[in-house]
C-alpha positions in Angstrom: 79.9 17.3 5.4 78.5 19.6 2.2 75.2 17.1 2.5 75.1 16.9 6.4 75.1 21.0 6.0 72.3 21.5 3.5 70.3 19.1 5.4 70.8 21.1 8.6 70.0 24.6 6.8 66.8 22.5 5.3 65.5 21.7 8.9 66.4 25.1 10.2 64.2 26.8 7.1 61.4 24.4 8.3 61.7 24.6 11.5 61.1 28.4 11.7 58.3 28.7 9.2 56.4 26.2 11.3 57.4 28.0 14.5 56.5 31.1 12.6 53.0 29.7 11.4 52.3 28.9 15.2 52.7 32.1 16.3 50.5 33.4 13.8 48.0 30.9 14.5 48.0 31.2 18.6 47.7 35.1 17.9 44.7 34.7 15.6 43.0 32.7 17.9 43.6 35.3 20.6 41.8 37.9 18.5 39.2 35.6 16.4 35.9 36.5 17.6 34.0 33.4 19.2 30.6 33.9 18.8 28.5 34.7 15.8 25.4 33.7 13.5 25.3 31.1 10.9 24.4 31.0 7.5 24.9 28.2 5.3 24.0 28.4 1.2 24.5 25.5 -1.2 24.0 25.9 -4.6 24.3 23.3 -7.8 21.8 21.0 -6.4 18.6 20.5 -5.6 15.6 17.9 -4.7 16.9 14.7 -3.4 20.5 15.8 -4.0 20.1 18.7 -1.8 17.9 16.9 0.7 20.7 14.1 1.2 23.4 17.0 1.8 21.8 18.7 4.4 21.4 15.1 6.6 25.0 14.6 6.0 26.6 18.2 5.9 27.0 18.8 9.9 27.8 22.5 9.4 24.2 23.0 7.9 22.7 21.9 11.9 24.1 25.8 13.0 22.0 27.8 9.9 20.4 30.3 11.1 21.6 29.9 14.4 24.1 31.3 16.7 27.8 29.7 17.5 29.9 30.4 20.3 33.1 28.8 18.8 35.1 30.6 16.3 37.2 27.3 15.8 34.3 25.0 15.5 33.0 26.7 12.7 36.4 26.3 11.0 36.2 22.5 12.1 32.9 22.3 10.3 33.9 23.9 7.4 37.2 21.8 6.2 35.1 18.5 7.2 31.9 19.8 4.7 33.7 18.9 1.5 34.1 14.9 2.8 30.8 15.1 3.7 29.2 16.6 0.4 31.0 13.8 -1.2 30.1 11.0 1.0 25.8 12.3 0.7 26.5 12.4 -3.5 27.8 8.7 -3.2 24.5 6.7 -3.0 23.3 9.0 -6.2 25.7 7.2 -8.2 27.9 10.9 -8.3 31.7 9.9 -7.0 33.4 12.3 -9.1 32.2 16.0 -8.1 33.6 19.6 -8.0 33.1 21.0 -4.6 34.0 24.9 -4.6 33.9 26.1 -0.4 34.1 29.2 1.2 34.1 30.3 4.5 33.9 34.2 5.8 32.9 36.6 8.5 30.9 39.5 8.0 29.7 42.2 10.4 29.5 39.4 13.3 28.0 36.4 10.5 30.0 33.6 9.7 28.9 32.4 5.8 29.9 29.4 4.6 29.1 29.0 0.4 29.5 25.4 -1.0 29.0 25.6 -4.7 28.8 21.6 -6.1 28.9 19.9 -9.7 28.0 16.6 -9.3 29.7 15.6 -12.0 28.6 12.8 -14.1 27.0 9.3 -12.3 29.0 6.3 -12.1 27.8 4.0 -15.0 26.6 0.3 -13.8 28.7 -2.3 -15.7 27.6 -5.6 -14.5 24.3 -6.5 -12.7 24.7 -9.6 -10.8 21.0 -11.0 -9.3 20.9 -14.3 -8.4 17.9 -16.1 -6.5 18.6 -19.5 -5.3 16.4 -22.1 -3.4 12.7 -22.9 -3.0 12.0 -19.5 -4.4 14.2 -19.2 -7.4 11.0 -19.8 -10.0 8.4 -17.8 -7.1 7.5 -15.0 -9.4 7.3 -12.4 -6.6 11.0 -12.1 -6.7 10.9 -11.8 -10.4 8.3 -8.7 -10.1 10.9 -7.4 -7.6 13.8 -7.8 -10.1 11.7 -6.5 -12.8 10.8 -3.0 -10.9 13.9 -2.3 -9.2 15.6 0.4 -11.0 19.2 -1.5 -11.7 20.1 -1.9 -15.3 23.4 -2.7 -16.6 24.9 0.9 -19.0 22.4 3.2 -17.1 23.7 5.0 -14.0 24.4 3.3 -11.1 21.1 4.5 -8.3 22.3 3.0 -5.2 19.1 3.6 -3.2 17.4 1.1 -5.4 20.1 -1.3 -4.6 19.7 -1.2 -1.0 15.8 -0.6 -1.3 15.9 -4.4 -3.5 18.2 -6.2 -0.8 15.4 -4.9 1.6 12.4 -5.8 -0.6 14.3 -9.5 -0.6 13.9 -10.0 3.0 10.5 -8.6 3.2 9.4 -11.2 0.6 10.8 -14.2 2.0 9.2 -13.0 5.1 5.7 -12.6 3.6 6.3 -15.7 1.7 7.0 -18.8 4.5 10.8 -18.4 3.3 11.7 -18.0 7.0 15.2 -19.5 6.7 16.6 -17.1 4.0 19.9 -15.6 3.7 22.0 -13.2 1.8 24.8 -14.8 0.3 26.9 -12.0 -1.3 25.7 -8.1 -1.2 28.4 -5.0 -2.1 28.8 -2.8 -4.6 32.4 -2.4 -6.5 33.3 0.8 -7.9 36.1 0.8 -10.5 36.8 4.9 -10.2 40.0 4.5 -12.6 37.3 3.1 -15.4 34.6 5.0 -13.4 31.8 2.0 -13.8 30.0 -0.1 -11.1 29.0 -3.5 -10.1 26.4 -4.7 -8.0 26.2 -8.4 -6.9 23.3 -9.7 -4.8 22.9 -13.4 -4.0 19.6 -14.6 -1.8 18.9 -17.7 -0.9 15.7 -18.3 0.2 15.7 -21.5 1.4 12.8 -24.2 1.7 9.3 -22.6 1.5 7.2 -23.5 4.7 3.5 -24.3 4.3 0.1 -23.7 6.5 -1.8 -26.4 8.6 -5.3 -26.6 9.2 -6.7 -23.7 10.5 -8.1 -24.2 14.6 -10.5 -21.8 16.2 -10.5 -21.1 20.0 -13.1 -19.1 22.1 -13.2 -17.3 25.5 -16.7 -18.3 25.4 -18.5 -20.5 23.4 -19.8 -18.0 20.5 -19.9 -19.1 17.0 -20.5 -22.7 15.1 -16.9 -24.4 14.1 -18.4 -24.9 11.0 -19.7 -21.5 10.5 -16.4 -19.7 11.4 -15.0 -22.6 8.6 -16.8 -20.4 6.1 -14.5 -17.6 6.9 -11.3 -19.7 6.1 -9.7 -19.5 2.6 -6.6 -21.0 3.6 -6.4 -25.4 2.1 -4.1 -27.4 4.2 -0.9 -27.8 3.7 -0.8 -24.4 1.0 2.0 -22.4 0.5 3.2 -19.6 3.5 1.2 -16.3 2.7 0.9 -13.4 5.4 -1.5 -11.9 3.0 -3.6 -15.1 3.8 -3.0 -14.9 7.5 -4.1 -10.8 7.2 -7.2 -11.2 5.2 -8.2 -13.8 7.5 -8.0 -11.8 10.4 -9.4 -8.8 8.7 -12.8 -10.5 7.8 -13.6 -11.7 11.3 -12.5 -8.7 12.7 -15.2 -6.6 10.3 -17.8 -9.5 11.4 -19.1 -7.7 14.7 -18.5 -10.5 15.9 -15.7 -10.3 17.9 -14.0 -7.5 19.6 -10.1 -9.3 19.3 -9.1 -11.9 16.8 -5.4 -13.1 17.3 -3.5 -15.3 14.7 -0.8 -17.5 16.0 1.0 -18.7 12.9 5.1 -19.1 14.1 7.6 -20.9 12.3 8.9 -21.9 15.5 5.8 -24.1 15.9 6.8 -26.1 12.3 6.7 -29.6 12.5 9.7 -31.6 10.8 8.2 -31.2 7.5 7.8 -27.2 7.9 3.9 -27.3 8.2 3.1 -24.1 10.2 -0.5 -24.4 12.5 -2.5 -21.7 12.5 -4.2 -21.0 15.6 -7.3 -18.1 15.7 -7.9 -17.0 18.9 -11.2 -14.8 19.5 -12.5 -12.8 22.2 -16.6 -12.5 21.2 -17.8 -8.6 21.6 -21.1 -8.2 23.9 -24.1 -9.8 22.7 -26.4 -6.7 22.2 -25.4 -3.0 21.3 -27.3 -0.5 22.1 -27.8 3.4 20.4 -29.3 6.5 21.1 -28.7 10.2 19.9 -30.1 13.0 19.4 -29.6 16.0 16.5 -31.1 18.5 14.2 -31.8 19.0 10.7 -33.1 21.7 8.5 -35.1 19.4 6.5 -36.5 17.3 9.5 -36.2 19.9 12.0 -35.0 18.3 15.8 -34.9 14.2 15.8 -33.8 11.5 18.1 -32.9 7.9 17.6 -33.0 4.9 19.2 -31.8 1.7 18.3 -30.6 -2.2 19.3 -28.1 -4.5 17.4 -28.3 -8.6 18.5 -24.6 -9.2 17.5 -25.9 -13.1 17.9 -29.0 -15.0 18.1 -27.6 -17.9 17.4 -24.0 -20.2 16.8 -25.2 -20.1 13.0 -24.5 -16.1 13.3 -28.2 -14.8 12.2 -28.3 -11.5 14.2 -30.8 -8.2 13.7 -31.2 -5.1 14.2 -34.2 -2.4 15.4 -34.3 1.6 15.5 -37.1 4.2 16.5 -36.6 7.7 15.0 -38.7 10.7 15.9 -38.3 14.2 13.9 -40.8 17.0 13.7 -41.9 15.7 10.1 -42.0 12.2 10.9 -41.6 9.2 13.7 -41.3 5.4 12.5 -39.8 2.2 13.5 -38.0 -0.7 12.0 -36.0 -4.2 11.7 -34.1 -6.8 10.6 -33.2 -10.0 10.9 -30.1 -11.4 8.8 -29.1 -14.4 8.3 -25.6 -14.3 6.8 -25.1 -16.5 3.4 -22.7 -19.0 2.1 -20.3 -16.8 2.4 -21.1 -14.7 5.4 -18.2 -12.2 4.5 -20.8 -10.7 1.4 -24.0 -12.2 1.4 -26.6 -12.0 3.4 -30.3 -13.1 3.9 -33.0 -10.3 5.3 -36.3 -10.2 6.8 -37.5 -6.3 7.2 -40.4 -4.7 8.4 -40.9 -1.0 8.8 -43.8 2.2 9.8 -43.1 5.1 8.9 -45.9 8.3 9.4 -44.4 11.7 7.9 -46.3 15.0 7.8 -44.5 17.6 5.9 -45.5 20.3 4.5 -45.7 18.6 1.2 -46.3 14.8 1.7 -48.3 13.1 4.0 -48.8 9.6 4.4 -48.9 6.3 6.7 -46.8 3.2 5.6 -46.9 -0.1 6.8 -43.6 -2.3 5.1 -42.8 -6.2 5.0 -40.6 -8.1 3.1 -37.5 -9.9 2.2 -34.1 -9.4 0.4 -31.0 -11.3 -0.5 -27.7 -8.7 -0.9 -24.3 -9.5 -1.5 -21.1 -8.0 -2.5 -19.2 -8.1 -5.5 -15.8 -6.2 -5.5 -17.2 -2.4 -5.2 -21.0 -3.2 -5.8 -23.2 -4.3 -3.3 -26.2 -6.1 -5.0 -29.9 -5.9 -3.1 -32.7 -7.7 -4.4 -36.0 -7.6 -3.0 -39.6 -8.3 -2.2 -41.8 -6.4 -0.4 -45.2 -5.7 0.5 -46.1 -2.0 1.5 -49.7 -0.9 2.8 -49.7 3.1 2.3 -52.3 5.8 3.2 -51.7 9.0 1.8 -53.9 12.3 1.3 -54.4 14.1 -2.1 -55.8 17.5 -1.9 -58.6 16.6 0.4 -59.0 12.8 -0.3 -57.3 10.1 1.6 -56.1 7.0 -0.5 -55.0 3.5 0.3 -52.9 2.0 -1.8 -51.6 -1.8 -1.5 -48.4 -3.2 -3.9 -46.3 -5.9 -4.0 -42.8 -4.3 -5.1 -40.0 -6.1 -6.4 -36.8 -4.2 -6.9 -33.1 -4.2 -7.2 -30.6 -1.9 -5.7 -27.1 -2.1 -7.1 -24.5 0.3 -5.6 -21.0 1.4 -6.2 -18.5 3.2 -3.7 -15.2 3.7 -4.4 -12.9 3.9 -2.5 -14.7 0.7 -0.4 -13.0 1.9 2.9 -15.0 3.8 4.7 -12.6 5.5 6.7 -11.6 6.7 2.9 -15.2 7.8 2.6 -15.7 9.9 5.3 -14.1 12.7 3.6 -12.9 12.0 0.6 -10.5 13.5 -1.6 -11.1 11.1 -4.9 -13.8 9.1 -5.2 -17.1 8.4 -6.5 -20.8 6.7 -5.5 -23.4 5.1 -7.9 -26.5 3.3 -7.2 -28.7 2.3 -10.0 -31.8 1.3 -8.6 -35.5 -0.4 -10.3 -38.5 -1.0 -8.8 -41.9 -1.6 -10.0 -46.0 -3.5 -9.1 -48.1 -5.2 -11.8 -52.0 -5.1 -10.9 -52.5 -9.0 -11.3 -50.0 -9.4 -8.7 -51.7 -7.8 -5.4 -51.2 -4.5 -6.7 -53.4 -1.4 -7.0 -51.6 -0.3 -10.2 -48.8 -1.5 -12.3 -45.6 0.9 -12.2 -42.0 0.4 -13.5 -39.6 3.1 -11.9 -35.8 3.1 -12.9 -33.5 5.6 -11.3 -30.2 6.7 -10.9 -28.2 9.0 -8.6 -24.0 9.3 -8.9 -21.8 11.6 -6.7 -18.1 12.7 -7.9 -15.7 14.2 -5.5 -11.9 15.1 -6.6 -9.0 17.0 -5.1 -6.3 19.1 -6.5 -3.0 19.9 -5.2 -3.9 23.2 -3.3 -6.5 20.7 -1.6 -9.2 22.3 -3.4 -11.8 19.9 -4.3 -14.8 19.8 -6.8 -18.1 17.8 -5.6 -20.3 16.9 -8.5 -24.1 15.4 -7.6 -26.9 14.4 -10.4 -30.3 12.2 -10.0 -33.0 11.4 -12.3 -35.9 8.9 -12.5 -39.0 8.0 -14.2 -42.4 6.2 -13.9 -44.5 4.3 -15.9 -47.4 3.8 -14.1 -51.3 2.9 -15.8 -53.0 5.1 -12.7 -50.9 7.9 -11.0 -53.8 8.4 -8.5 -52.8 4.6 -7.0 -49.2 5.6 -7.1 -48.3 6.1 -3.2 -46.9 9.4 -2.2 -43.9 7.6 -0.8 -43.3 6.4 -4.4 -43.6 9.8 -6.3 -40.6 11.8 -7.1 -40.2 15.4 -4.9 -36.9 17.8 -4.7 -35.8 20.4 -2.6 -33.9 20.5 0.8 -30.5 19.8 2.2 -29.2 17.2 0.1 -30.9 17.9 -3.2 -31.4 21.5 -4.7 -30.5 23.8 -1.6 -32.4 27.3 -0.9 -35.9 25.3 -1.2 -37.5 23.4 1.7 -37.6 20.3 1.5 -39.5 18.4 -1.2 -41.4 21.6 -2.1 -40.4 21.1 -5.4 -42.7 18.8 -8.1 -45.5 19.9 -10.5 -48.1 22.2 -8.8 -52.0 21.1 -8.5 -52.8 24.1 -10.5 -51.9 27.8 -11.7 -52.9 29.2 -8.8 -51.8 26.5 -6.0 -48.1 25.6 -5.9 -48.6 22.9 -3.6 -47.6 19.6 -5.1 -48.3 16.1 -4.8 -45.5 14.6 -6.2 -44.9 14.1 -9.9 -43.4 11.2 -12.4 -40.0 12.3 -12.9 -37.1 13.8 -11.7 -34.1 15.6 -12.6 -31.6 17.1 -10.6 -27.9 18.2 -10.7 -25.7 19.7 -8.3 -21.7 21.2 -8.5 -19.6 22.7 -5.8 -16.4 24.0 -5.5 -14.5 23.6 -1.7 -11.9 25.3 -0.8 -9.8 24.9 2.7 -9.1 27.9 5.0 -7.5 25.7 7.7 -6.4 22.3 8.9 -10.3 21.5 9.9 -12.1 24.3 8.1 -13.6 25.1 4.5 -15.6 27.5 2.3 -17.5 26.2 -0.5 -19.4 27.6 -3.2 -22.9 26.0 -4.7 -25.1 25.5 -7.8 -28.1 23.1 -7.8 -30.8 22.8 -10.2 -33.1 20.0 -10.7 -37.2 19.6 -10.7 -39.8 16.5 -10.3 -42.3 17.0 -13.0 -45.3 15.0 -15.0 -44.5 16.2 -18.7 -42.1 19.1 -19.2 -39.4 19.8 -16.3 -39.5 23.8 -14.9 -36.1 23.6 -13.4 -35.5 25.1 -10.0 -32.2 26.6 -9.3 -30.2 27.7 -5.7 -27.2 28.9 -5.2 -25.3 29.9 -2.0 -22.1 29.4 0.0 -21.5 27.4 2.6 -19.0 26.7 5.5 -18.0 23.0 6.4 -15.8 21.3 9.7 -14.2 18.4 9.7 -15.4 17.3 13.1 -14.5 13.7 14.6 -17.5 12.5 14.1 -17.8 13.2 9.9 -18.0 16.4 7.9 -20.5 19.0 9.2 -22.1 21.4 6.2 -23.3 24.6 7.2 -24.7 26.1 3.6 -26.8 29.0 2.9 -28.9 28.7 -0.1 -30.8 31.7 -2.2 -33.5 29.7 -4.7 -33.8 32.1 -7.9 -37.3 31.3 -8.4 -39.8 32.6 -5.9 -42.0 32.6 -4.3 -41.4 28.3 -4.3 -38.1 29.5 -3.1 -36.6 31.3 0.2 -34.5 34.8 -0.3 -31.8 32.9 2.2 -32.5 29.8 3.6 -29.9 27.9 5.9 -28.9 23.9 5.5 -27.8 21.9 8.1 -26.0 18.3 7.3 -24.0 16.1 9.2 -22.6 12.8 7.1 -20.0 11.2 5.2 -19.0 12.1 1.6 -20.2 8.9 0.5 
């Protein structure tokens, strides 16, 4: 009976704290205000730690905001410290200190959660295994080798789960279509606070590619010309990237407006030999172009022009364009004839007139010849022959001058995307470019003229970016006065040294006549410094210098600001250039230019 009456006082003692605790609790409630403002702080962490916490930490979706419920605040708040731990867990961090608080002040609620990680779970025992077709494919390997899991360095679970994924992706981009994991988890020992990661892929049999077939809405293109495109051997190991580059070149062709691989596993015959189906819808035969625009070296200027996509099955095409400025009108053509590799080589037949009548230069030119041009990673290699027929006027006489001109034109542009190019933020261009006459070889004069012109562009991390530009090029030539104007160096204008018109730069005819007929040599440099002043909008400042001389360059300088938009159709430069040499050179002079970065 002594037991049976401790007991009862026990339960008594209980009974009426926990009757007392409710009445305390229902008469908080009653007077707890309801609504209020939110502010969350967390402090010990920061960067990915932090980032992580917020996703997971459902009290931090009411910061700065207003709640109406006193008691879901204080639900929020005794879940946070689950949650802090659980976002910590994939960092390898199972051990932390988690101080909370939770108050109201003048209508606020603030809830402070002040973390120490703690130290990160060490990884004790890495177990990778790759079994089947693939075990010796060294793609998995390179995976292995880059993942960031090493045994007695902390355990990073986001590399874990980012390999398992890189797995599957592989044996997807690698014909390993029936693939499976066999064991994934991680272990964690928290007594001896160490980890263990164990993850078993099979891969499977590796499937292979069949011949490749071609099929037309319309009969287009040769079999055995579209052949040239395909890289893929029967029978070869599954690659995507195969598949994809495929599709990519005859999609860059002009050719065809939709090119659709079929290449399903489904479709495997009983020895796993995938066929590869291309199925292409040809674009229209002929395109056809015409604009209009305006620039301050060429003044107004429309264009005209026609692309034959196809002439033929063997894929020759050409194209023609008309162009008529204030300074100038011509036309030209060509018809290409793609190579043994129609992907970056090609065959050309050109032919050109051009009549321009600046200010400074004034001449007729008549143009026929022939190139072969290919591409070779970055480059693209030009070399020709041509045959050019020029009359030109110096001082009062009128010349004609007739030369056979082979040349080369080697060009770099990195990046090779042109959507990259458009505006770029790194890159760079290069051409190198020789071209030259001998008088034995139905030439008026013998010449040799090398040149070179580079462009730099790179960005910093306040999107700032610095544009460097330089030029220069020299002749060797046994009579200047058979040199055709078109062949002489000039400077001055939009895209060379700005706050001159164009080409009124070169070596003058005498003291007292600053008019100029062109000289040997040129020199010119260029650096500009961009800086943004909205999503589509920036201000640049400009120096240029440069000169085209016969002995000793007299350099020219400009220097200006300028405004540029980044319109849909490429950048558009508005600059103002002030030339520090006069009278050659304007007080302000305005540049208009419209073009890719390179």
């Amino acid at each position: 009976m002594a037991a049976l009456g401790v007991w009862l006082v026990v339960v008594m003692w209980l009974g009426t704290g926990t009757c007392a605790a409710a009445a305390e609790s229902i008469a908080a409630a009653q007077t707890a205000p309801r609504a209020g403002k939110v502010l969350v702080h967390i402090k010990g962490v920061e960067g990915e730690l932090l980032s992580n916490i917020k996703g997971y930490l459902e009290i931090w979706q009411f910061h700065n905001r207003t709640i109406e419920s006193a008691a879901r605040v204080q639900y929020l708040h005794r879940a946070a410290q689950k949650q802090i731990k659980k976002a910590l867990q994939p960092f390898g961090y199972y051990k932390p200190v988690i101080e909370s608080q939770l108050a109201r002040k003048g209508g606020v609620w603030e809830a402070l959660y002040r973390i120490q990680p703690g130290p990160k779970v060490l990884l004790h025992r890495l177990d990778l295994q790759i079994s089947g077709a693939g075990k010796n494919d060294p793609a998995f390997a390179e995976a292995i080798q880059k993942a960031a899991l090493r045994e007695g360095e902390p355990l990073d679970q986001a590399a874990y789960e980012a390999l398992k994924k890189r797995f599957q992706v592989l044996a997807s981009e690698r014909g390993y279509f029936d693939a499976v994991l066999k064991a994934h988890e991680i272990r964690i020992d928290l007594r001896a606070y160490t980890a263990e990661v164990r993850l078993h892929f099979s891969t499977g049999p590796r499937y292979r590619l069949g011949k490749v077939e071609f099929t037309e809405t319309q009969p287009w293109l040769a079999r055995d010309f579209l052949q040239r495109y395909v890289e893929i051997e029967p029978g070869q190991p599954y690659a995507a990237s195969a598949l994809q580059r495929l599709q990519g070149d005859l999609s860059n062709s002009d050719y065809y407006k939709q090119v659709e691989i079929v290449a399903s596993p489904e479709q495997a015959d009983a020895d796993r030999i995938i066929p590869v189906v291309v199925k292409l819808e040809p674009r229209p035969k002929r395109k056809y172009v015409f604009g209009a625009g305006y620039g301050t070296d060429t003044g107004a200027r429309i264009k005209a022009g026609i692309t034959g996509r196809r002439v033929n099955r063997q894929g020759h095409h050409y194209q023609a364009e008309a162009l008529v400025s204030q300074i100038s009108y011509g036309i030209g053509g060509e018809y290409i004839i793609p190579g043994r590799d129609p992907r970056s080589d090609a065959y050309g037949l050109r032919a050109s007139y051009t009549d321009e009548h600046s200010e400074t230069r004034n001449f007729q030119a008549l143009n026929l010849g022939g190139y072969y041009q290919y591409r070779q990673g970055l480059w693209t290699k030009t070399y020709a022959l041509d045959y050019r027929v020029e009359r030109y006027r110096l001082e009062a006489d009128t010349v004609t001058s007739k030369l056979l001109i082979p040349s080369l034109d080697w060009t770099r542009t990195n990046p090779g995307d042109f959507e990259k190019r458009i505006y770029a933020e790194h890159g760079a261009w290069l051409q190198l470019k020789l071209r030259g006459g001998h008088d034995a070889l139905l030439s008026d004069t013998t010449f040799v003229q090398p040149m070179i012109a580079a462009k730099w562009i790179r960005a910093f991390g306040n999107h700032t970016r610095v544009i460097g530009r330089a030029a220069g090029g020299t002749t060797w030539v046994s009579d200047f006065g058979s040199l055709p104007t078109s062949l002489r160096f000039f400077t001055g204008g939009d895209r060379t040294v700005r706050g001159y018109k164009y080409n009124v730069i070169g070596p003058p005819r005498s003291p007292t006549n600053l008019d100029t007929d062109g000289g040997k040599h040129l020199l010119e440099a260029s650096l500009e410094y961009e800086v943004p002043i909205g999503a589509q909008w920036s201000v640049a400042a400009f120096v240029d210098t440069g000169d085209a001389f016969n002995n000793t360059p007299d350099y020219k300088t400009g220097v200006g600001l300028g405004l540029h938009w980044r319109s849909p159709i490429g950048p558009v430069r508005i600059d103002f250039g002030h030339a520090l040499d006069q009278p050659l050179g304007n007080v302000l002079l305005l540049h208009l230019n419209i073009g890719p970065d390179l």
